[in-house]
N, C-alpha and C positions, 0 to 999 in steps of 0.2 A: 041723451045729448050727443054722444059718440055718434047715434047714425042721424044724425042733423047732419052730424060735421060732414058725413057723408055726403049727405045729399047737397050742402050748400058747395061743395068742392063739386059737384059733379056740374050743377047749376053754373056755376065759375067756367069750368071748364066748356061747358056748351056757349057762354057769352062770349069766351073767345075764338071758339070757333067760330063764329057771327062775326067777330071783328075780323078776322080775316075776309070773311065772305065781303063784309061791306067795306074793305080796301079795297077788292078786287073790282067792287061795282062802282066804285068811284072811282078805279085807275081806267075800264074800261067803257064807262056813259060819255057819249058821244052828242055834243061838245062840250067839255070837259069845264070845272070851275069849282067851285067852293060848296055848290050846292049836290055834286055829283059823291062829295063827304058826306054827308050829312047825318046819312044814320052809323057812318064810322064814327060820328065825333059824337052823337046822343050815346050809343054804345058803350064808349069809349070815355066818355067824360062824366056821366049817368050810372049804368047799371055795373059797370066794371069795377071802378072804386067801392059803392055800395057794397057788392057780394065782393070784393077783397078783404073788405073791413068787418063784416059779418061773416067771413074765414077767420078771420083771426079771433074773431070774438069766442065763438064758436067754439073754435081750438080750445081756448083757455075753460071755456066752462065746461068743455067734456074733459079736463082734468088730464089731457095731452101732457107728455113729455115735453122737457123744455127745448128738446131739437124742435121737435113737431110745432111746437106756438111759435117757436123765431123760423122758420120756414112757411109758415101760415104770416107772420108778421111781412113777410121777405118781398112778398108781391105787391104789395102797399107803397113801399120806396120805388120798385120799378115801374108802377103805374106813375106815381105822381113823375116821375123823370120824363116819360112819354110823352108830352105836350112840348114839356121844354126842347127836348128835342128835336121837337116837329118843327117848333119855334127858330130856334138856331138855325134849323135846316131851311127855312123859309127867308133867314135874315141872309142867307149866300144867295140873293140870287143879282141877277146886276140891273140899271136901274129900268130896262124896259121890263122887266119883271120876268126873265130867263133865267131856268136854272144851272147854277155851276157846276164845274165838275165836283168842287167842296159839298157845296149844297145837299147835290144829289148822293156824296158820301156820306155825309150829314144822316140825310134821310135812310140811307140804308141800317142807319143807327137805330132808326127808329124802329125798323123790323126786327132789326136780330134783339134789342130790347124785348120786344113783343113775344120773340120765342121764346128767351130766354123765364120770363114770368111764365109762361106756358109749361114750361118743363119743370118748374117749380112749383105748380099748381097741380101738377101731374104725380110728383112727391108726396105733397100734402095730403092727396087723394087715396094713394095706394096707401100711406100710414095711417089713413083712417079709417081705413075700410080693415085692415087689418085691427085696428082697436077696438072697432064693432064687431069684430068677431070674439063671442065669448069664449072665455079659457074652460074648461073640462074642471072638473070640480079636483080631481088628483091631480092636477100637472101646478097647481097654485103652490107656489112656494119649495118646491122643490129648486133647486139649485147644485150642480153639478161639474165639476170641473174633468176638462179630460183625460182621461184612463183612471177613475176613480169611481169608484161602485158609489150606487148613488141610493 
């Protein structure tokens, strides 16, 4: 189960690289509109959630430490936050439907959210890839404190 967790973190990890990719193709499709989203928001609101919550699940049944399950939990909150805040950032704009300076602060919210789950996912990863690696059959239960002969 350890190297599930592996592999669904690494899965995770490639879906948001994608979410970025398909920001970038919606901010730069010319001319621009809701449809130039699209596969940000299938991404995004679709396969994101799913493998977040199949991180977490995942975590717990490879029998994770309980940092590792609430950091596996941790990107489930900041996804669901990401709409709302695209939301708010949508609700700043004035009424010919231009963005504010708020707005578009708003929205910058919505990126650095997006990193920030990113680097949390990037945690998650390395602590389980480190789980899947088997311990050596001596080093099990030894315990050692420093300048103490062990």
């Amino acid at each position: 189960m350890r190297k599930a967790l592996v592999v669904i973190t690494a899965l995770l990890l490639v879906a948001f690289a994608f979410q970025f990719i398909f920001a970038a193709v919606g901010g730069f499709t010319r001319p621009g509109g809701d449809d130039a989203y699209a596969l940000h928001s299938v991404n995004g609101m679709a396969v994101i959630p799913v493998l977040t919550v199949l991180t977490a699940v995942f975590a717990a049944l490879a029998k994770a430490p309980g940092r590792i399950i609430g950091l596996a939990i941790l990107p489930i909150g900041l996804v669901v936050l990401q709409p709302l805040i695209a939301m708010l950032a949508e609700a700043f704009t004035d009424a010919s439907g231009v963005s504010t300076p708020l707005g578009l602060t708003i929205g910058g919210l919505h990126a650095l959210n997006g990193i920030i789950a990113v680097h949390v996912v990037v945690g998650v990863h390395r602590a389980a890839r480190q789980l899947a690696v088997p311990v050596p059959a001596g080093a099990a239960g030894v315990v050692s404190r420093e300048g103490e002969p062990v």
